[in-house]
KEVEXMAR-315070 format. One record per residue: residue in one letter; x, y, z of N, C-alpha, C in turn. Coordinates in steps of 0.05 Angstrom, whole numbers, plus 5000, padded with zeros to 4 digits. Layout:
residues N
AXYZXYZXYZ
...
END
This chain:
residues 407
X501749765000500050005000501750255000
X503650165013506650495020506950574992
X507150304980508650344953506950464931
X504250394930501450504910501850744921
X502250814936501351134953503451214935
X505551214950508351264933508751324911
X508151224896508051184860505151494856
X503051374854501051594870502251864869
X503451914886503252184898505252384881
X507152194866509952224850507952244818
X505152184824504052104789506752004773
X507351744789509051594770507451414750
X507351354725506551134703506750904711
X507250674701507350424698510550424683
X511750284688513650294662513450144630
X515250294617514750154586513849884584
X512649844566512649564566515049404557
X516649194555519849144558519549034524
X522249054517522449074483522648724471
X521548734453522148414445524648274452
X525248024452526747834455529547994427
X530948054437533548074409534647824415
X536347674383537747464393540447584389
X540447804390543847834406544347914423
X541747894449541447954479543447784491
X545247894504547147734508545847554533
X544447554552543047274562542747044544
X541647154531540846994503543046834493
X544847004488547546934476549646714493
X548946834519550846614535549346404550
X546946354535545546014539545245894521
X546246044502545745914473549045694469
X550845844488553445794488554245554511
X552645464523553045254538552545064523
X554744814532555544584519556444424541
X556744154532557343994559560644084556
X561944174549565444294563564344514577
X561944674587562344844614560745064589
X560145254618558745464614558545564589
X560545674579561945834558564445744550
X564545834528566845754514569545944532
X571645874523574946004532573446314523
X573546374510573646594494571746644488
X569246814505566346844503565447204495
X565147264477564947564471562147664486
X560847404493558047424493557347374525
X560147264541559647304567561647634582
X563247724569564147994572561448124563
X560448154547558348394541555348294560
X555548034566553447984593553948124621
X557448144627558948214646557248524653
X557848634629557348904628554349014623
X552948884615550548884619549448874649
X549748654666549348704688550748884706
X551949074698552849264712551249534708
X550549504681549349824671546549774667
X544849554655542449594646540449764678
X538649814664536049914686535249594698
X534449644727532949404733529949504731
X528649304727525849344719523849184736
X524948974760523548974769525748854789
X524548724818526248584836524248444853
X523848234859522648004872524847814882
X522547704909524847444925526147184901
X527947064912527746874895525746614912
X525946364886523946194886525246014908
X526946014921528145894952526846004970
X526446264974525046514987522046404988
X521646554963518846384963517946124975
X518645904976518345724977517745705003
X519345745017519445845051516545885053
X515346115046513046225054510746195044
X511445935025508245775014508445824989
X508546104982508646194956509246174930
X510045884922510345814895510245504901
X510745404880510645044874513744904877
X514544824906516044824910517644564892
X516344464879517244234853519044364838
X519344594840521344814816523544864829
X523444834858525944894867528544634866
X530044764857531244614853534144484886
X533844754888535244754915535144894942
X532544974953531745114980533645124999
X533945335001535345495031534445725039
X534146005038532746225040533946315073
X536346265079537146365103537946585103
X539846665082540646925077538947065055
X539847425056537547435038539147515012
X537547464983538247464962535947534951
X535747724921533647744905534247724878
X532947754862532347674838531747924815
X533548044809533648324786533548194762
X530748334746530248294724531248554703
X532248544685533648804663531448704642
X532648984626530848934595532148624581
X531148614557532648284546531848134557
X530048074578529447894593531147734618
X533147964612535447934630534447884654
X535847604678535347604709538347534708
X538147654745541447674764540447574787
X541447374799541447414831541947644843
X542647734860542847964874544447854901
X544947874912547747784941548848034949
X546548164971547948424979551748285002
X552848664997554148625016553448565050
X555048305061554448205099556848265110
X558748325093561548315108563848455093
X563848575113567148745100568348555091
X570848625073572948505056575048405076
X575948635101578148615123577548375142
X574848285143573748115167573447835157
X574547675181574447375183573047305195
X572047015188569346925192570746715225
X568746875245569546785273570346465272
X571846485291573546125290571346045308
X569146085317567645995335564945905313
X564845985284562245985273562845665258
X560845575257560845285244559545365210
X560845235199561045295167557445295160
X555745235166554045255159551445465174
X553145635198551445925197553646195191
X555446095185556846265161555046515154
X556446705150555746915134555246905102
X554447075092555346905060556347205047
X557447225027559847425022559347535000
X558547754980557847764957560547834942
X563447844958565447924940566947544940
X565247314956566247094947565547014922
X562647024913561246974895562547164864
X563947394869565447484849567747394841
X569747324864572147204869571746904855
X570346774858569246544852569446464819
X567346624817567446694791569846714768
X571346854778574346954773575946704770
X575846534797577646344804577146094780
X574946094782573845774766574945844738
X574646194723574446144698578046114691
X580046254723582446164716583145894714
X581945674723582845524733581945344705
X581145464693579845324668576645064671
X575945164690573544984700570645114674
X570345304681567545454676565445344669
X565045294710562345224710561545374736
X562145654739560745904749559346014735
X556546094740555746334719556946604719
X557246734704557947014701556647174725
X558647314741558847414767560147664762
X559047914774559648094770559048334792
X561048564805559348684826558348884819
X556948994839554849224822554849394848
X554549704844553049844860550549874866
X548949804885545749744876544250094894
X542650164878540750404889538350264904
X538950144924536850124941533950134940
X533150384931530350474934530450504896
X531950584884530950604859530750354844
X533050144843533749924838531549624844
X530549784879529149474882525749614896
X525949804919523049874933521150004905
X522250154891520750274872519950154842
X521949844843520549614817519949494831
X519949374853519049134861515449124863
X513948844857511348874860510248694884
X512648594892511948504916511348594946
X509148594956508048744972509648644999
X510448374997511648245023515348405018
X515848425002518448574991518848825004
X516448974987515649255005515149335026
X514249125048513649135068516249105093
X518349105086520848985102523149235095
X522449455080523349725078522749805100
X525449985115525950155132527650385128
X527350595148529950745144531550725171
X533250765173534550655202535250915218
X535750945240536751145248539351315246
X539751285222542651455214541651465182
X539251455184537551555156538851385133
X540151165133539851045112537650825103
X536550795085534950625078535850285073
X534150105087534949835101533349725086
X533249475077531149165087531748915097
X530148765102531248515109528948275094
X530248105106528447795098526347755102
X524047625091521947495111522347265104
X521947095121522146835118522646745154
X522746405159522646305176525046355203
X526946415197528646465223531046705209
X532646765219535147085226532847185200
X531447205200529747565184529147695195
X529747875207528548015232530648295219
X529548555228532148775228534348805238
X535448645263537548545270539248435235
X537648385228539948205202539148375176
X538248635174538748795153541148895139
X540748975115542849115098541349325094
X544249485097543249805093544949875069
X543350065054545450315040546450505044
X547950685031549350915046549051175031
X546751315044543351195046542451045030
X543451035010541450864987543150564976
X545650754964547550474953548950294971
X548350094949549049784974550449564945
X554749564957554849364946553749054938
X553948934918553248684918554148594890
X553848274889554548114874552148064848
X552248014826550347944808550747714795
X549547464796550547274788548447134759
X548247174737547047124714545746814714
X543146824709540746624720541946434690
X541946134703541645964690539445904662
X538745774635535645624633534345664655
X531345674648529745594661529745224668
X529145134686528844864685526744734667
X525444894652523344764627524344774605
X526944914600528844924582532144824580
X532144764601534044614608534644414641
X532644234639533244124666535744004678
X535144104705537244034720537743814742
X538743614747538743524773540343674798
X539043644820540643674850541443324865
X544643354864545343114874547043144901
X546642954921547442974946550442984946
X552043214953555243094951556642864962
X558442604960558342434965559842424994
X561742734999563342785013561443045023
X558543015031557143165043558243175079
X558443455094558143435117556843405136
X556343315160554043385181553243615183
X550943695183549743885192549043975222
X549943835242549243815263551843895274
X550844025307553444055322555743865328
X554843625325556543505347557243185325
X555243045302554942905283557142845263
X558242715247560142665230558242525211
X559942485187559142315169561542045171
X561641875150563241625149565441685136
X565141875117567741965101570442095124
X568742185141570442315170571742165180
X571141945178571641705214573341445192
X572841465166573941275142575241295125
X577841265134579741465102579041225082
X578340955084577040835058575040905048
X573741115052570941145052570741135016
X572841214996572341234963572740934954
X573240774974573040424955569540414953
X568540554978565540424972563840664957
X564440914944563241024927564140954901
X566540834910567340804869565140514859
X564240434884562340134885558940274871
X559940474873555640644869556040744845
X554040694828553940864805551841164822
X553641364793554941344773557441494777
X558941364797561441374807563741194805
X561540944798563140694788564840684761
X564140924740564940944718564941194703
X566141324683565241494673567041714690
X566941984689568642144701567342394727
X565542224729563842414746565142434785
X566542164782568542214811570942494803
X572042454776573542624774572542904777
X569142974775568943184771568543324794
X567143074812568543174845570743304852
X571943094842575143214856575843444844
X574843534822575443804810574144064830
X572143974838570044154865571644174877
X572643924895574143934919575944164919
X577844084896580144304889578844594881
X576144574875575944964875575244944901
X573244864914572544944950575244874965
X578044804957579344844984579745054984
X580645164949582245474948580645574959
X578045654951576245874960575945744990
X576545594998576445505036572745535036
X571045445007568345365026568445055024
X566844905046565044815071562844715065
X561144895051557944895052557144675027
X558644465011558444414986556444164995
X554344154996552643915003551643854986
X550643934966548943904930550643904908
X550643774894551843944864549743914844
X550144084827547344044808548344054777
X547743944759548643884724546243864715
X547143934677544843884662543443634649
X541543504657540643294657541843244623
X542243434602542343374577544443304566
X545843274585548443294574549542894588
X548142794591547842504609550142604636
X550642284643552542294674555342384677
X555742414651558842494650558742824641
X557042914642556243324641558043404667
X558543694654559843714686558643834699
X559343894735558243994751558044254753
X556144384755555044704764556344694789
X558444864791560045024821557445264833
X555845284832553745494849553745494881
X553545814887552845834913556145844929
X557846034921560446024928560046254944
X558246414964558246494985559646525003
X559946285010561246255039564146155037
X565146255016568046205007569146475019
X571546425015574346615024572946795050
X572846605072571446685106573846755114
X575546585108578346565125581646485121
X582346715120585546725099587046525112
X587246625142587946395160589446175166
X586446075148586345745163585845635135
X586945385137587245225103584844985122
X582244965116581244705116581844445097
X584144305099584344095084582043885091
X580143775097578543605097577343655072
X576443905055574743915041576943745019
X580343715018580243524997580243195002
X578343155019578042935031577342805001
X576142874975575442594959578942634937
X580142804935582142784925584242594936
X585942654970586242404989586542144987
X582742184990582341884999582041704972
X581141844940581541754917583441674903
X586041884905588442004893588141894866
X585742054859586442134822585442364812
X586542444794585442754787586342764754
X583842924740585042984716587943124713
X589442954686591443004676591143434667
X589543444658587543724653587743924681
X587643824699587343994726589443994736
X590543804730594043754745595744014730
X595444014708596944124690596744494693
X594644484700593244744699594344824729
X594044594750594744724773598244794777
X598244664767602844644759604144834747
X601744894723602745164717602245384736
X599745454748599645664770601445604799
X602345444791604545614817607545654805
X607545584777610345684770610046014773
X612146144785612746444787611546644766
X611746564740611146764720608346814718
X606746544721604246504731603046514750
X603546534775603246484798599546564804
X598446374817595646414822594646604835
X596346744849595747024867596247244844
X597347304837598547474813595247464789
X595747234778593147194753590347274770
X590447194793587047234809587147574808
X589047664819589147974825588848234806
X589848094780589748194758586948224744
X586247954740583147834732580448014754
X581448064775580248144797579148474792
X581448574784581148904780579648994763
X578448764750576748844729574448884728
X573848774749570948844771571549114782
X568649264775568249494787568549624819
X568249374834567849394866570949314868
X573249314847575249224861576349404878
X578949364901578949074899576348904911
X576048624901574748444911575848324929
X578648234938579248014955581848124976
X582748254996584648265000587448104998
X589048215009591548064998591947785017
X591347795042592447565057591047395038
X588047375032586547175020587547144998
X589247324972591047214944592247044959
X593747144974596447014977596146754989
X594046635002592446455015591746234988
X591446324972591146144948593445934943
X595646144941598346034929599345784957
X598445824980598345705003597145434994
X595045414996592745204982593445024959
X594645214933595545074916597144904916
X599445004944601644864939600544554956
X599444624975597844354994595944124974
X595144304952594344084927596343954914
X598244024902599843954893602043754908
X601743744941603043564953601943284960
X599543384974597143124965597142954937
X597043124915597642974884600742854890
X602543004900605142844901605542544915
X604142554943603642414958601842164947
X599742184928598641974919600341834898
X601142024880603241884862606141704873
X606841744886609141674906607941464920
X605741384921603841164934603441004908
X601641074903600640814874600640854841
X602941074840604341144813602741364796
X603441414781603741684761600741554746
X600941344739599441174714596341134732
X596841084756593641014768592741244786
X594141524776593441684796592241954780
X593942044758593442184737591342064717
X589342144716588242024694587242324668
X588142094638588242264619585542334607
X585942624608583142654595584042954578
X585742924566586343074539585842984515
X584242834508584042664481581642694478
X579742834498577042774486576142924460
X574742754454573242894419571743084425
X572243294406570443534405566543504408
X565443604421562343604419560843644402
X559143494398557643524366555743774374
X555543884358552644114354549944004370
X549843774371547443724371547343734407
X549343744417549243734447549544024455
X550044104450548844544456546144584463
X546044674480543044764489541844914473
X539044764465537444924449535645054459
X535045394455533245544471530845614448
X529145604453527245724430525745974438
X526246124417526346504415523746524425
END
């Protein structure tokens, strides 16, 4: 009702009605470009001009997302693909038919995530989700979506498109007159756990929406090296350093390269030091050997610190890893290359930079080298030949496996 009044009293219009579908909308352009080798190609003209799109277009509208929703009855939760709604996140729609996640700023860049917090009430970070981004496409993975930071206008950006009345209703101004909101949903939504602007602008992350799942379905699969959720609980992978003789026993881990594509996770969540990896999700179209969607890199780079090696618990306890990843990681720590150096560079190119402080670069090159000793350590155990496995020979992808979107 604030908001009808509002509009009202301003004799604001409706806005335009939004312009046809172009197919050189670069949304358009960078779903048209997914293939089972990853997001986008090496060399994507069409995910740079997406980059930049989500930095400049108008938003035109902003609603919860369908996790959010879900929480509060409000949609068919058969669509979700992966429910959480603890922290808050929304959903910016641009002209083109363009959608972003949205991941305001929770946490300064200088601050470490308390040694007292358990990885799963974590903060979640919108300069991880950029960094992330960055990291995977160095590392030659790219299976992040296009991540980008943004300055967001608060009130122009989201209270004044938004049509959600439950949206609208969670606007405040705080007592140092900047304008706030927070969550609704089942537990920390309360104004204790708002984001404010200053008054208005509020960094954040934009992360470029997948297919729809009616255009490209997805599965959510349990990680095999999932953690407890509980205070005090373990899993078997914890208490079993055999624990990969009895997943290599389960399809579709028994064959095919989908353990390897684990272990390729493992190795981006140690760098980024997240924790939270309990799901992975791929395109059903691409069969069992597609690779995995890295989403939801939040709760990465908490802590420069501290190196959690457990997360390479399936590398370890497997010891094999693509010939492809090995190679890639060997070269980033040679000097000329060095993985702190390429992240920092790659980094600046983001508007909010910097994105990552330095202990956390330099924290990488830390990590890397603890991968690379683990790979040493397996090889030195059960040889070069049963530990490296080759996967440089694969045949190019036919056409016919590209996602087809229809205009």
């Amino acid at each position: 009702r604030r908001h009808k009044l509002y509009r009202e009293e301003l004799n604001l219009t409706s806005p335009s009605a939004p312009l046809p579908l172009r197919p050189e909308a670069s949304w358009l352009q960078f779903h048209l470009g997914i293939s089972r080798d990853g997001l986008y190609p090496r060399s994507s003209p069409a995910v740079t001009r997406l980059l930049r799109d989500m930095q400049e277009f108008t938003t035109i509208s902003a609603d919860y997302s369908q996790d959010e929703k879900a929480l509060l009855g409000a949609c068919d939760c058969s669509q979700i693909v992966k429910p959480s709604g603890v922290h808050l996140k929304l959903v910016l729609r641009f002209q083109d038919f363009g959608k972003a996640m949205f991941k305001p700023m929770r946490q300064k860049r200088e601050e470490e995530t308390p040694e007292d917090f358990f990885y799963f009430i974590d903060f979640q970070r919108h300069n991880a989700e950029i960094a992330a981004f960055h990291l995977d496409r160095i590392l030659d993975f790219r299976r992040v979506p296009p991540t980008v930071g943004r300055l967001i206008n608060v009130t122009k950006d989201i209270l004044e498109v938004t049509k959600n009345e439950i949206l609208q209703s969670v606007f405040f101004v705080s007592p140092a007159s900047n304008v706030c909101f927070f969550a609704k949903c089942p537990y920390m939504c309360k104004t204790e756990y708002a984001v404010c602007g200053n008054p208005h602008l509020l960094e954040g992350s934009l992360s470029a929406f997948l297919p729809s799942l009616n255009l490209a379905p997805r599965l959510s699969i349990p990680n095999p090296w999932i953690r407890s959720y509980s205070f005090d609980g373990k899993e078997e992978w914890e208490v079993n350093p055999l624990y990969c003789n009895t997943v290599r026993e389960i399809y579709p881990y028994s064959n095919g390269n989908r353990l390897l594509n684990i272990i390729d996770m493992a190795i981006f969540d140690f760098l980024i030091g997240n924790m939270d990896r309990h799901h992975y999700e791929m395109f059903t179209k691409f069969g069992d050997d597609g690779f995995l969607l890295h989403l939801d890199n939040a709760r990465g780079f908490g802590r420069h610190s501290h190196d959690e090696t457990s997360i390479l618990a399936p590398l370890s306890q497997c010891c094999i890893i693509k010939r492809t990843t090995l190679l890639r990681l060997q070269l980033l720590a040679e000097p000329e290359y060095r993985l702190s150096d390429v992240m920092r560079e790659s980094l600046l190119q983001d508007r909010l930079a910097p994105i990552l402080t330095e202990p956390h670069l330099l924290a990488l090159d830390r990590r890397l080298q603890l991968i690379l000793r683990a790979v040493r350590k397996c090889i030195d155990t059960y040889g070069e030949a049963k530990v490296v496995a080759n996967d440089t020979t694969q045949p190019e992808a036919p056409a016919s496996d590209r996602v087809k979107l229809a205009t």
